[in-house]
C-alpha positions as CSV (number, residue, x, y, z in Angstrom):
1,X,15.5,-12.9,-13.3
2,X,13.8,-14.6,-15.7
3,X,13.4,-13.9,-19.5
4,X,10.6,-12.2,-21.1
5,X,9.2,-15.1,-22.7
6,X,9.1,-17.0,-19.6
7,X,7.1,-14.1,-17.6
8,X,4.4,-14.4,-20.8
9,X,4.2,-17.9,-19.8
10,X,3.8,-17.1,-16.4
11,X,1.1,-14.7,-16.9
12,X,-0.8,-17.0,-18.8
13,X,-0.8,-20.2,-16.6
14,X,-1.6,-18.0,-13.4
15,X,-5.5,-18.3,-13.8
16,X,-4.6,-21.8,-12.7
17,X,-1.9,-21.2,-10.9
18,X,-3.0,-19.0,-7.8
19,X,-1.2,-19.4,-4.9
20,X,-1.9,-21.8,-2.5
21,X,-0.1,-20.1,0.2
22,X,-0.1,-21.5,4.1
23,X,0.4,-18.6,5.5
24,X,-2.7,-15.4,4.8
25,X,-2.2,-12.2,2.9
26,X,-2.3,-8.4,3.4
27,X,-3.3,-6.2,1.3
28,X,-1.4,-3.7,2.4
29,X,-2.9,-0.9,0.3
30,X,-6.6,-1.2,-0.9
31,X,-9.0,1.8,-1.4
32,X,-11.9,-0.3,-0.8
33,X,-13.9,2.7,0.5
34,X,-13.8,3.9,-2.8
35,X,-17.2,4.4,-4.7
36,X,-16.1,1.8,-7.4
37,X,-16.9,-1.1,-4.9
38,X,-20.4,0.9,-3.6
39,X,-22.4,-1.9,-5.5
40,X,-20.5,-5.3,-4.6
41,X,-17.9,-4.6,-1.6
42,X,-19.2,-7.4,0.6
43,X,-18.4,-9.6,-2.7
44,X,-14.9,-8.2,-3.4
45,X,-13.8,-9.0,0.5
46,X,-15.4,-12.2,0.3
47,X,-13.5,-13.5,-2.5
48,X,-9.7,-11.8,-1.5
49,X,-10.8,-14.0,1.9
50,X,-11.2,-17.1,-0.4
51,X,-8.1,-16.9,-2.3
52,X,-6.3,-16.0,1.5
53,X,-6.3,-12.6,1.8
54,X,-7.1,-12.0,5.0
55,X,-6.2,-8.2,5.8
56,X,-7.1,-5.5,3.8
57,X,-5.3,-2.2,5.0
58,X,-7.9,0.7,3.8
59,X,-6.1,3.8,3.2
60,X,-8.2,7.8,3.3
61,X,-7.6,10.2,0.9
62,X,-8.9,12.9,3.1
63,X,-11.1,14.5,6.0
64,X,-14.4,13.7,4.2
65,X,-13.7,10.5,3.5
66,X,-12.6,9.6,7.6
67,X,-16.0,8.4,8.2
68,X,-16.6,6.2,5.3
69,X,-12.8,4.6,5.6
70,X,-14.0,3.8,9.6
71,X,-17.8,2.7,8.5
72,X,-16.3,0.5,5.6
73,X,-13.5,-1.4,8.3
74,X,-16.4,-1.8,10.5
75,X,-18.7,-3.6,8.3
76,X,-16.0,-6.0,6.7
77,X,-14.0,-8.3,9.0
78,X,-10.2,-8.0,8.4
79,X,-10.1,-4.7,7.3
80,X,-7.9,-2.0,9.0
81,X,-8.2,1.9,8.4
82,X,-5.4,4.6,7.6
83,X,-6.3,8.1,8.1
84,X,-4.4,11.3,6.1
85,X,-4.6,13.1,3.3
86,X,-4.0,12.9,0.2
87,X,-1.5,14.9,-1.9
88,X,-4.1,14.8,-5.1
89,X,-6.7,16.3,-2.3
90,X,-4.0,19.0,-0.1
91,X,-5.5,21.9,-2.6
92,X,-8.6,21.7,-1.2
93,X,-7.6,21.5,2.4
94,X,-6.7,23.8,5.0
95,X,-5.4,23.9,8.4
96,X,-8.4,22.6,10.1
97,X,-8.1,19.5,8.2
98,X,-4.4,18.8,10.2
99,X,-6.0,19.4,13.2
100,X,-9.0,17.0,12.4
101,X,-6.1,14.5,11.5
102,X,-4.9,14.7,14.9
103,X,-8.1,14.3,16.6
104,X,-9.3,11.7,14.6
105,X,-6.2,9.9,15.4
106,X,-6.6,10.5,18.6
107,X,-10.2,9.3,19.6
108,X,-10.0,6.2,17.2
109,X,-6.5,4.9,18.9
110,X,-8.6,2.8,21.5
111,X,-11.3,1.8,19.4
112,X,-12.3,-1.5,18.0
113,X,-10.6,-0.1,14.7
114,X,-7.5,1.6,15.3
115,X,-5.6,2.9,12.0
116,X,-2.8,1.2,11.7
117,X,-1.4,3.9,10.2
118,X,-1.3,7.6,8.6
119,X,-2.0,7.4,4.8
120,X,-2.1,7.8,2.3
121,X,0.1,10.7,2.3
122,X,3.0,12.1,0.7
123,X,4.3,13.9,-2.9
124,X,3.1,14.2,-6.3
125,X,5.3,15.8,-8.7
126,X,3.2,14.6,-12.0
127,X,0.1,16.9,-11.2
128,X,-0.5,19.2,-13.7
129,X,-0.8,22.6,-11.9
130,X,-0.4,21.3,-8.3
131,X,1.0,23.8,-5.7
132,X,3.8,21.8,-4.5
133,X,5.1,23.7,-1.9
134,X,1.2,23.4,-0.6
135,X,2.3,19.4,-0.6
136,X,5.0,19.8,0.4
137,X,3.5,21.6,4.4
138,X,0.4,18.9,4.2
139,X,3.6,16.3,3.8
140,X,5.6,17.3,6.3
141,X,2.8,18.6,9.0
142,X,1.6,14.8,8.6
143,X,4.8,13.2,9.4
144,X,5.0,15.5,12.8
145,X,1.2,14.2,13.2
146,X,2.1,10.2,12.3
147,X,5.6,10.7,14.7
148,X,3.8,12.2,17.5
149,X,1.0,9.3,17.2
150,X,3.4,6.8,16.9
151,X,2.3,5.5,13.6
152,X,4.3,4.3,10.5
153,X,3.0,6.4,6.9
154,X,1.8,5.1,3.7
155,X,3.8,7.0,1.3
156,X,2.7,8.0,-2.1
157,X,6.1,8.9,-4.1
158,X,5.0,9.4,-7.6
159,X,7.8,11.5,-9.4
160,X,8.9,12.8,-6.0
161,X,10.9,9.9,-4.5
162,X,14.1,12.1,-3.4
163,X,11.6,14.9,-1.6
164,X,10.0,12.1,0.1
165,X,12.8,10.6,1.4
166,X,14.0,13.8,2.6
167,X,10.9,14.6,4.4
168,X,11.4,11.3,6.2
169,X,14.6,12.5,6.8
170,X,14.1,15.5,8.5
171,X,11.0,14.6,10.5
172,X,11.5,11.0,11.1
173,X,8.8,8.7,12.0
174,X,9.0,4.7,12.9
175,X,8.7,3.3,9.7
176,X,6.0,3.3,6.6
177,X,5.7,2.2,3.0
178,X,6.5,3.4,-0.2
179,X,3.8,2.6,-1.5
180,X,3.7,1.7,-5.4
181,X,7.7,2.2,-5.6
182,X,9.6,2.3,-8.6
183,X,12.7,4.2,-7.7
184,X,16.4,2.9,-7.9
185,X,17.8,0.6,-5.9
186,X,19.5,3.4,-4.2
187,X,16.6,4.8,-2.9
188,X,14.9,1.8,-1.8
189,X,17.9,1.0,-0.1
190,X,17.2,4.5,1.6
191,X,14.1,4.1,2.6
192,X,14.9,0.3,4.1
193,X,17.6,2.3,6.4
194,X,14.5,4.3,7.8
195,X,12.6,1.6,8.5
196,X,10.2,1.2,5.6
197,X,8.6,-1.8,3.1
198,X,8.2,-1.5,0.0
199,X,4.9,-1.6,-2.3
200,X,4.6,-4.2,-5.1
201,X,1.3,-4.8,-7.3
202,X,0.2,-5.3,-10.4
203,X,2.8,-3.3,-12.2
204,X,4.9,-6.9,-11.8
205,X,2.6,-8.1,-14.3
206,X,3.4,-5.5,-17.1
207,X,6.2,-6.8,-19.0
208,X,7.5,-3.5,-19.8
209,X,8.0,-2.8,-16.1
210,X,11.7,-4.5,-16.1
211,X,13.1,-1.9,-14.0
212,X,10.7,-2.8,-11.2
213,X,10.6,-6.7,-11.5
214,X,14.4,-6.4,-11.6
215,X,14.1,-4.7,-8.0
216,X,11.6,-7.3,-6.9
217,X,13.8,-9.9,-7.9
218,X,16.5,-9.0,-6.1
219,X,15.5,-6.9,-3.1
220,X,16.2,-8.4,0.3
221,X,13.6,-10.5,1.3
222,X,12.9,-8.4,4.4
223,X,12.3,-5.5,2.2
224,X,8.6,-6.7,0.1
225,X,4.9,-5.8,1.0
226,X,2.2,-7.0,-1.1
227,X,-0.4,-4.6,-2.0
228,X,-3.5,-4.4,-5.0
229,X,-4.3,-0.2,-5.0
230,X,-7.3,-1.3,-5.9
231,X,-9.3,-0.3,-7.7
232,X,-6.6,1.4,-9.7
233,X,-3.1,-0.4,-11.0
234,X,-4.8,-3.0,-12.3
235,X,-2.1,-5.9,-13.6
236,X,-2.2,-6.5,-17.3
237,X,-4.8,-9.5,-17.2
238,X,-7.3,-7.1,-16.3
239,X,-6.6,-4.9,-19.5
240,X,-7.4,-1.5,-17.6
241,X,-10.6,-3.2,-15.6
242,X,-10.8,-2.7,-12.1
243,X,-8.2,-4.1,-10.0
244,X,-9.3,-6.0,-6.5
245,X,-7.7,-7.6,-3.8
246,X,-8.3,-11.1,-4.7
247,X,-5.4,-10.4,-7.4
248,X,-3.2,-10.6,-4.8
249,X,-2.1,-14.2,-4.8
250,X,-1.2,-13.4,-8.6
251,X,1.0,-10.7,-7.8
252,X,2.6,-13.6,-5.4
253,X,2.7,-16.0,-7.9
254,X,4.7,-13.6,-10.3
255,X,7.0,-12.6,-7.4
256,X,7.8,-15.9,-7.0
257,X,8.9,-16.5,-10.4
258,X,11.0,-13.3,-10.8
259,X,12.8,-14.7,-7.3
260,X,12.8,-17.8,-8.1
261,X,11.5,-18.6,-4.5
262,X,8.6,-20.9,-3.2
263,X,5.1,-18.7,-3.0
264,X,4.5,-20.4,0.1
265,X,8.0,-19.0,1.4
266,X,7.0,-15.1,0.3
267,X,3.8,-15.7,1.2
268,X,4.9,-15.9,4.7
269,X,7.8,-13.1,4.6
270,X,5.5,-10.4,3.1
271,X,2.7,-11.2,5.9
272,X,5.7,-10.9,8.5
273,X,7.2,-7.8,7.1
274,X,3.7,-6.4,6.8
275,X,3.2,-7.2,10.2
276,X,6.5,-6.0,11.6
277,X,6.1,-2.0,9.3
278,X,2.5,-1.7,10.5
279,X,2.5,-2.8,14.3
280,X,-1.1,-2.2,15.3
281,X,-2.2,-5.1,12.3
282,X,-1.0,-7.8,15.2
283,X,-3.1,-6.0,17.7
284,X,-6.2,-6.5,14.8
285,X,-6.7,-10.1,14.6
Protein backbone atom coordinates (compact mmCIF):
# COMPACT_ATOMS: atom_id res chain seq x y z
CA UNK A 1 0.00 0.00 0.00
CA UNK A 2 1.45 3.01 -0.67
CA UNK A 3 2.68 5.79 1.73
CA UNK A 4 0.82 8.84 2.71
CA UNK A 5 2.92 11.13 0.88
CA UNK A 6 2.53 9.33 -2.23
CA UNK A 7 -1.51 9.25 -2.01
CA UNK A 8 -1.16 13.38 -1.67
CA UNK A 9 0.70 13.11 -4.83
CA UNK A 10 -1.85 11.03 -6.26
CA UNK A 11 -4.63 13.25 -5.32
CA UNK A 12 -3.14 16.07 -6.75
CA UNK A 13 -2.13 14.88 -10.30
CA UNK A 14 -5.68 13.14 -10.75
CA UNK A 15 -7.34 16.24 -12.39
CA UNK A 16 -5.13 15.13 -15.14
CA UNK A 17 -4.91 11.86 -14.57
CA UNK A 18 -8.62 10.40 -15.05
CA UNK A 19 -8.88 7.24 -16.21
CA UNK A 20 -8.92 6.31 -19.51
CA UNK A 21 -10.41 3.00 -18.97
CA UNK A 22 -11.50 0.49 -22.10
CA UNK A 23 -13.89 -1.04 -20.51
CA UNK A 24 -17.33 1.49 -19.09
CA UNK A 25 -18.27 2.21 -15.50
CA UNK A 26 -21.14 1.60 -12.98
CA UNK A 27 -22.04 3.59 -10.69
CA UNK A 28 -23.33 1.29 -8.60
CA UNK A 29 -24.95 3.60 -6.06
CA UNK A 30 -26.02 7.16 -7.16
CA UNK A 31 -29.08 9.02 -5.65
CA UNK A 32 -29.51 10.90 -8.76
CA UNK A 33 -33.33 11.33 -8.08
CA UNK A 34 -32.29 13.35 -5.36
CA UNK A 35 -33.51 17.13 -5.37
CA UNK A 36 -29.85 18.28 -5.38
CA UNK A 37 -29.53 17.40 -9.20
CA UNK A 38 -33.44 19.03 -9.80
CA UNK A 39 -31.64 21.95 -11.66
CA UNK A 40 -28.82 20.20 -13.98
CA UNK A 41 -29.46 16.24 -14.00
CA UNK A 42 -29.34 15.96 -17.73
CA UNK A 43 -25.75 17.75 -17.25
CA UNK A 44 -24.46 15.48 -14.42
CA UNK A 45 -25.38 12.10 -16.58
CA UNK A 46 -23.94 13.67 -19.57
CA UNK A 47 -20.62 14.20 -18.17
CA UNK A 48 -20.22 10.70 -15.93
CA UNK A 49 -21.14 9.33 -19.83
CA UNK A 50 -18.04 11.40 -21.00
CA UNK A 51 -15.57 10.34 -18.58
CA UNK A 52 -17.17 6.38 -19.17
CA UNK A 53 -19.58 6.02 -16.89
CA UNK A 54 -22.08 4.38 -18.52
CA UNK A 55 -24.54 2.95 -15.77
CA UNK A 56 -25.82 4.67 -13.07
CA UNK A 57 -27.71 2.37 -10.50
CA UNK A 58 -30.43 4.82 -8.81
CA UNK A 59 -31.31 3.68 -5.48
CA UNK A 60 -35.08 4.85 -3.46
CA UNK A 61 -35.22 5.87 -0.14
CA UNK A 62 -38.83 5.11 0.15
CA UNK A 63 -42.58 4.68 -1.12
CA UNK A 64 -42.88 8.43 -2.13
CA UNK A 65 -39.97 8.65 -3.82
CA UNK A 66 -40.88 5.11 -6.29
CA UNK A 67 -42.18 7.32 -8.85
CA UNK A 68 -39.54 9.86 -9.18
CA UNK A 69 -36.60 6.96 -8.94
CA UNK A 70 -38.75 5.22 -12.11
CA UNK A 71 -39.46 8.79 -13.93
CA UNK A 72 -35.67 9.86 -13.42
CA UNK A 73 -34.32 6.11 -15.09
CA UNK A 74 -36.76 6.81 -17.74
CA UNK A 75 -35.63 10.07 -18.86
CA UNK A 76 -31.74 9.38 -18.64
CA UNK A 77 -30.34 6.50 -20.76
CA UNK A 78 -28.17 4.09 -18.59
CA UNK A 79 -29.75 4.47 -15.61
CA UNK A 80 -31.27 1.51 -13.58
CA UNK A 81 -33.71 1.88 -10.49
CA UNK A 82 -33.65 0.15 -6.97
CA UNK A 83 -36.74 0.17 -5.00
CA UNK A 84 -36.89 -0.06 -0.79
CA UNK A 85 -36.77 1.84 1.99
CA UNK A 86 -34.74 3.47 3.67
CA UNK A 87 -33.69 2.92 7.35
CA UNK A 88 -33.34 6.89 7.92
CA UNK A 89 -37.14 6.90 6.48
CA UNK A 90 -38.61 3.20 8.39
CA UNK A 91 -40.10 5.73 11.21
CA UNK A 92 -42.37 7.15 9.10
CA UNK A 93 -43.54 3.97 7.43
CA UNK A 94 -45.91 1.45 8.03
CA UNK A 95 -47.04 -1.79 6.87
CA UNK A 96 -48.67 -0.64 3.71
CA UNK A 97 -45.44 0.62 2.63
CA UNK A 98 -44.03 -3.42 2.57
CA UNK A 99 -46.83 -4.26 0.65
CA UNK A 100 -46.41 -1.34 -1.89
CA UNK A 101 -42.73 -2.63 -2.01
CA UNK A 102 -43.93 -5.89 -3.17
CA UNK A 103 -46.30 -4.60 -5.72
CA UNK A 104 -44.14 -2.23 -7.06
CA UNK A 105 -41.68 -4.86 -7.54
CA UNK A 106 -43.90 -6.78 -8.91
CA UNK A 107 -45.53 -4.67 -11.87
CA UNK A 108 -42.16 -3.02 -12.78
CA UNK A 109 -40.28 -6.68 -13.23
CA UNK A 110 -41.28 -6.72 -17.05
CA UNK A 111 -40.96 -3.18 -17.78
CA UNK A 112 -38.55 -1.28 -19.80
CA UNK A 113 -36.89 -0.44 -16.38
CA UNK A 114 -36.71 -3.24 -14.10
CA UNK A 115 -34.88 -2.52 -10.66
CA UNK A 116 -32.14 -4.31 -10.55
CA UNK A 117 -32.35 -4.50 -7.17
CA UNK A 118 -34.03 -3.75 -3.62
CA UNK A 119 -32.32 -0.70 -2.02
CA UNK A 120 -31.30 1.01 -0.35
CA UNK A 121 -32.14 -0.76 2.71
CA UNK A 122 -30.65 -1.98 5.78
CA UNK A 123 -29.39 -0.64 9.53
CA UNK A 124 -28.41 2.47 11.10
CA UNK A 125 -27.14 2.39 14.51
CA UNK A 126 -25.74 6.23 14.52
CA UNK A 127 -29.37 7.76 14.43
CA UNK A 128 -29.99 9.68 17.29
CA UNK A 129 -33.34 8.50 18.71
CA UNK A 130 -34.04 5.91 15.94
CA UNK A 131 -36.34 2.95 16.93
CA UNK A 132 -34.14 0.17 16.05
CA UNK A 133 -36.06 -2.67 16.58
CA UNK A 134 -38.62 -0.59 14.02
CA UNK A 135 -35.29 -1.14 11.53
CA UNK A 136 -34.67 -3.84 12.44
CA UNK A 137 -38.71 -5.51 10.98
CA UNK A 138 -38.41 -2.95 7.80
CA UNK A 139 -34.82 -4.84 7.42
CA UNK A 140 -35.65 -8.08 7.63
CA UNK A 141 -39.47 -7.90 6.03
CA UNK A 142 -37.34 -6.46 2.90
CA UNK A 143 -34.94 -9.25 2.68
CA UNK A 144 -38.11 -11.84 2.62
CA UNK A 145 -39.50 -9.17 -0.21
CA UNK A 146 -35.84 -8.99 -2.19
CA UNK A 147 -35.57 -13.16 -1.73
CA UNK A 148 -38.99 -13.85 -2.83
CA UNK A 149 -38.32 -11.34 -6.03
CA UNK A 150 -35.23 -12.75 -6.67
CA UNK A 151 -33.22 -9.66 -6.33
CA UNK A 152 -29.77 -8.93 -4.68
CA UNK A 153 -30.03 -5.75 -1.76
CA UNK A 154 -28.15 -2.56 -1.55
CA UNK A 155 -27.20 -2.60 2.01
CA UNK A 156 -26.63 0.44 4.12
CA UNK A 157 -24.42 -0.82 7.19
CA UNK A 158 -23.52 2.34 9.05
CA UNK A 159 -22.53 1.26 12.68
CA UNK A 160 -24.58 -1.92 12.30
CA UNK A 161 -22.35 -4.19 10.21
CA UNK A 162 -22.65 -7.47 12.53
CA UNK A 163 -26.83 -6.93 12.62
CA UNK A 164 -26.66 -6.78 9.01
CA UNK A 165 -24.85 -9.59 8.30
CA UNK A 166 -26.98 -11.55 10.56
CA UNK A 167 -30.05 -10.53 8.88
CA UNK A 168 -28.52 -11.87 5.71
CA UNK A 169 -27.93 -14.70 7.56
CA UNK A 170 -31.10 -15.63 8.68
CA UNK A 171 -33.10 -14.65 5.66
CA UNK A 172 -30.69 -15.13 2.87
CA UNK A 173 -31.12 -13.56 -0.37
CA UNK A 174 -28.76 -14.04 -3.72
CA UNK A 175 -26.38 -11.52 -3.19
CA UNK A 176 -26.22 -7.49 -2.60
CA UNK A 177 -23.81 -4.83 -1.63
CA UNK A 178 -22.55 -3.33 1.24
CA UNK A 179 -22.75 -0.41 0.22
CA UNK A 180 -20.20 2.37 1.61
CA UNK A 181 -18.32 -0.52 3.79
CA UNK A 182 -15.81 0.14 6.21
CA UNK A 183 -15.93 -2.97 8.46
CA UNK A 184 -12.90 -5.42 9.16
CA UNK A 185 -11.64 -7.66 6.90
CA UNK A 186 -13.52 -10.24 8.85
CA UNK A 187 -16.67 -9.07 7.98
CA UNK A 188 -16.11 -8.32 4.48
CA UNK A 189 -14.83 -11.62 4.16
CA UNK A 190 -18.45 -12.49 5.55
CA UNK A 191 -20.39 -10.85 3.40
CA UNK A 192 -18.13 -12.19 0.16
CA UNK A 193 -19.22 -15.85 1.46
CA UNK A 194 -22.95 -14.61 0.99
CA UNK A 195 -22.54 -13.56 -2.17
CA UNK A 196 -22.01 -9.73 -1.92
CA UNK A 197 -19.61 -6.68 -3.42
CA UNK A 198 -18.48 -4.33 -1.76
CA UNK A 199 -18.87 -0.36 -1.94
CA UNK A 200 -15.88 1.91 -2.50
CA UNK A 201 -16.13 5.88 -3.16
CA UNK A 202 -14.76 8.79 -2.26
CA UNK A 203 -13.81 7.95 1.33
CA UNK A 204 -10.55 6.41 -0.77
CA UNK A 205 -9.65 9.90 -1.23
CA UNK A 206 -9.51 11.02 2.47
CA UNK A 207 -6.16 10.32 3.74
CA UNK A 208 -7.31 9.57 7.16
CA UNK A 209 -9.42 6.70 5.86
CA UNK A 210 -6.23 4.07 6.12
CA UNK A 211 -8.34 1.39 7.48
CA UNK A 212 -10.43 1.42 4.31
CA UNK A 213 -7.77 2.01 1.58
CA UNK A 214 -5.92 -0.77 3.43
CA UNK A 215 -9.02 -3.08 2.57
CA UNK A 216 -9.12 -1.80 -0.88
CA UNK A 217 -5.75 -2.49 -1.34
CA UNK A 218 -5.84 -5.82 -0.57
CA UNK A 219 -9.30 -7.24 -1.01
CA UNK A 220 -9.63 -9.95 -3.66
CA UNK A 221 -10.14 -8.54 -6.84
CA UNK A 222 -13.50 -10.20 -7.25
CA UNK A 223 -14.67 -8.50 -4.15
CA UNK A 224 -14.70 -4.32 -5.43
CA UNK A 225 -17.85 -2.25 -6.82
CA UNK A 226 -17.38 1.21 -7.65
CA UNK A 227 -19.85 3.62 -6.50
CA UNK A 228 -20.13 7.85 -6.02
CA UNK A 229 -23.44 8.18 -3.26
CA UNK A 230 -23.80 11.01 -4.87
CA UNK A 231 -24.60 13.64 -3.90
CA UNK A 232 -23.29 12.85 -0.50
CA UNK A 233 -19.57 11.27 0.33
CA UNK A 234 -18.04 13.61 -1.65
CA UNK A 235 -13.99 12.74 -2.00
CA UNK A 236 -11.75 15.30 -0.48
CA UNK A 237 -11.16 17.36 -3.76
CA UNK A 238 -14.52 18.46 -3.51
CA UNK A 239 -14.02 19.96 0.09
CA UNK A 240 -17.69 18.92 1.22
CA UNK A 241 -19.32 20.11 -2.34
CA UNK A 242 -21.55 17.85 -3.98
CA UNK A 243 -20.33 14.68 -5.09
CA UNK A 244 -21.40 13.27 -8.82
CA UNK A 245 -20.85 10.40 -10.75
CA UNK A 246 -18.39 11.70 -13.11
CA UNK A 247 -15.88 11.29 -9.96
CA UNK A 248 -15.93 7.94 -10.58
CA UNK A 249 -12.92 7.46 -12.73
CA UNK A 250 -10.99 9.26 -9.79
CA UNK A 251 -12.03 6.83 -7.34
CA UNK A 252 -10.53 4.30 -10.07
CA UNK A 253 -7.59 6.08 -10.45
CA UNK A 254 -6.90 6.07 -6.54
CA UNK A 255 -7.76 2.34 -6.38
CA UNK A 256 -5.36 1.75 -8.77
CA UNK A 257 -2.62 3.18 -6.91
CA UNK A 258 -3.47 1.72 -3.46
CA UNK A 259 -3.31 -1.85 -5.67
CA UNK A 260 -0.86 -1.11 -7.48
CA UNK A 261 -2.83 -2.50 -10.48
CA UNK A 262 -3.55 -1.07 -14.12
CA UNK A 263 -6.94 1.29 -14.07
CA UNK A 264 -7.75 -0.22 -17.22
CA UNK A 265 -7.49 -3.82 -15.49
CA UNK A 266 -10.06 -2.65 -12.42
CA UNK A 267 -11.80 -0.89 -14.66
CA UNK A 268 -12.89 -3.99 -16.26
CA UNK A 269 -13.18 -6.32 -12.91
CA UNK A 270 -15.51 -3.75 -11.05
CA UNK A 271 -17.90 -3.52 -14.33
CA UNK A 272 -17.75 -7.45 -14.25
CA UNK A 273 -18.34 -7.89 -10.54
CA UNK A 274 -20.97 -5.17 -10.84
CA UNK A 275 -22.49 -7.06 -13.43
CA UNK A 276 -22.24 -10.51 -11.95
CA UNK A 277 -23.94 -9.03 -7.99
CA UNK A 278 -26.77 -7.16 -9.90
CA UNK A 279 -27.90 -9.58 -12.74
CA UNK A 280 -30.70 -7.70 -14.27
CA UNK A 281 -27.82 -4.69 -15.28
CA UNK A 282 -26.90 -7.25 -18.31
CA UNK A 283 -30.49 -7.53 -19.19
CA UNK A 284 -30.27 -3.29 -19.32
CA UNK A 285 -28.02 -2.55 -22.09
Amino acid sequence: MPEPAALEAVLRDLPARRAQAEAVLIDTHCHLAASAFAEDRAAVVAAARTVGVATLVVPALGTADFAAVRDCCQQHPGCVPAYGIHPFFVGDAGEQDLVELRRWLEQEADGTQAPVAVGEIGLDFLIGEADFARQQHFFLEQLRIARDAGLPVLLHTRRAIDQVLAGLRRIGVIGGIAHAFSGSRQQADEFLRRGCKLGFGGTLSQTRASRIRQLAATLPEDAIVLESDAPDMPPAWLAGGRNTPAELPRFLAILAELRQAPADDLARKTTANARQVLGRLRLAD
